[in-house]
C-alpha positions as CSV (number, residue, x, y, z in Angstrom):
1,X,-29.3,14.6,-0.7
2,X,-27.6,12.1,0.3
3,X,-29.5,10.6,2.9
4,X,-27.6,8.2,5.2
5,X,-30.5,6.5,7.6
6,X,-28.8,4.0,10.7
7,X,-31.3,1.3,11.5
8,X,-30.0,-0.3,15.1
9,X,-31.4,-2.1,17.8
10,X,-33.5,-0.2,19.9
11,X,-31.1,-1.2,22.8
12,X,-28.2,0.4,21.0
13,X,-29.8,3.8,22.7
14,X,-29.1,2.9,25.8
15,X,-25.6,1.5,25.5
16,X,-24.6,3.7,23.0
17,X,-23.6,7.6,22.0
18,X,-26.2,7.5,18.6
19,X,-26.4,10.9,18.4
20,X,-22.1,10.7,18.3
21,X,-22.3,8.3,15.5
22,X,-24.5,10.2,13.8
23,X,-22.1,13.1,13.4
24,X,-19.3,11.2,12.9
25,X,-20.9,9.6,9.8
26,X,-22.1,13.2,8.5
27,X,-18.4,14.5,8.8
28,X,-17.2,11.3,7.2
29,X,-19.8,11.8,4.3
30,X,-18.9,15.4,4.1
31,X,-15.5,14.9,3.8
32,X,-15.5,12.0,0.8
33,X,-15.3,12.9,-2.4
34,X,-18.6,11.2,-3.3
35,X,-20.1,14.4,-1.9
36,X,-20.0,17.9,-2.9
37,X,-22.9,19.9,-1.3
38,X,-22.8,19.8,2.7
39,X,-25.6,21.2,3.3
40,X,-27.2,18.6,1.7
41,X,-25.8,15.6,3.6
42,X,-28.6,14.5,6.2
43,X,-28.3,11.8,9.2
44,X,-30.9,9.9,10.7
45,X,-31.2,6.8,13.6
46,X,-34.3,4.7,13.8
47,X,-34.2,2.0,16.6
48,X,-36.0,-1.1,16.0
49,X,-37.9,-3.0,18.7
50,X,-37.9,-6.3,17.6
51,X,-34.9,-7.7,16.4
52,X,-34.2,-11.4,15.5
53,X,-30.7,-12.4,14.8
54,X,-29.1,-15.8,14.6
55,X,-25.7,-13.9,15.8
56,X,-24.7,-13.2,19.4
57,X,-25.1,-11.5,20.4
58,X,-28.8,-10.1,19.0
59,X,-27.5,-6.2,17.9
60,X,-26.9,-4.6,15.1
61,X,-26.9,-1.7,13.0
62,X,-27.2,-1.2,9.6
63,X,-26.5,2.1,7.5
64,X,-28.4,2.6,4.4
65,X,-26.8,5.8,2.2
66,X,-29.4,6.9,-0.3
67,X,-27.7,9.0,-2.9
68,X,-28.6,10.7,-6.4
69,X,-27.2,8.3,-9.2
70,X,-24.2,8.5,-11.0
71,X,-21.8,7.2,-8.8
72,X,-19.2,4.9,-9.7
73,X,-19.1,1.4,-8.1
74,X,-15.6,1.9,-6.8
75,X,-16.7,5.3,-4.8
76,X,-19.6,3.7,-3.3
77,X,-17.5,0.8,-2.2
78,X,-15.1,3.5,-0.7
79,X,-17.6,5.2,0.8
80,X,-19.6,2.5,2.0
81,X,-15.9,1.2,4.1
82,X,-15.4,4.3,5.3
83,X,-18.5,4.7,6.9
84,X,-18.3,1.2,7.9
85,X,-15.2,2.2,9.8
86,X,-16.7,5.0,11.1
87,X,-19.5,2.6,12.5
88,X,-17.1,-0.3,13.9
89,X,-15.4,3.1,16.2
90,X,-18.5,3.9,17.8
91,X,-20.0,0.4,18.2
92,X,-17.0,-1.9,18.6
93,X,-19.3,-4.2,20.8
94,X,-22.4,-5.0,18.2
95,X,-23.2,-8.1,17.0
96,X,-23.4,-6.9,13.2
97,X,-22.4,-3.9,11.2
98,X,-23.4,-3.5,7.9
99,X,-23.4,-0.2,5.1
100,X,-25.4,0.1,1.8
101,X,-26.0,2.3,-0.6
102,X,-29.0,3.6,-3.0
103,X,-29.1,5.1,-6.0
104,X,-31.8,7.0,-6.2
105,X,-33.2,8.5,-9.6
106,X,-32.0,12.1,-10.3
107,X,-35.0,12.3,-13.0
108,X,-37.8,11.7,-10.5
109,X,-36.2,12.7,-6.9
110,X,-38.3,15.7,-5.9
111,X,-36.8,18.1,-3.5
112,X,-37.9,21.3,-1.4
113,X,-36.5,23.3,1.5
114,X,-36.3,26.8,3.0
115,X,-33.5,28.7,3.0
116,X,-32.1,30.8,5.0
117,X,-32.9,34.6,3.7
């Protein structure tokens, strides 16, 4: 946890170094103060193929942060312009950039991994 997932236009792939952002906005989460565990932080991209915008022009991206609750408003608004700035960088040339984030519920989030032995 936290999961930060970047919904784009599918033609963003094309035009665009996604994988780039994607570690840019891991190192940006990893280094706020929000965060404390790394190795939780995960990135993700998912393009969408049909976009319909009254913008021009017709792109955009949008990063969704899902994090465990507990968070105070004021981080997530620093968090959320941070990685908004982070976004702006890397797609200067995008119709629309937005960030939000998720609280997710620490009672009923359900985790499992492997570790590393």
């Amino acid at each position: 946890m936290p999961h930060l997932v970047l919904e784009h236009s599918a033609e963003l792939a094309g035009t665009h170094d996604l994988d780039a952002l994607s570690k840019a906005l891991f190192d940006a989460a990893a280094a706020s103060p929000v965060f404390h565990n790394i190795a939780a932080i995960k990135t993700r991209t998912i393009a969408c193929e049909n976009v319909h915008m009254g913008t021009a022009p017709a792109t955009f991206a949008h990063l969704t942060v899902w994090m465990l609750s507990g968070r105070t408003i004021e981080a997530k608004q620093e968090l959320a312009e941070s990685l908004l700035a982070v976004m702006d960088r890397h797609l200067p040339t995008v119709g629309a950039l937005s960030v939000d984030t998720q609280d997710m519920q620490t009672e009923t989030y359900a985790k499992r991994t492997i570790e590393d032995e």
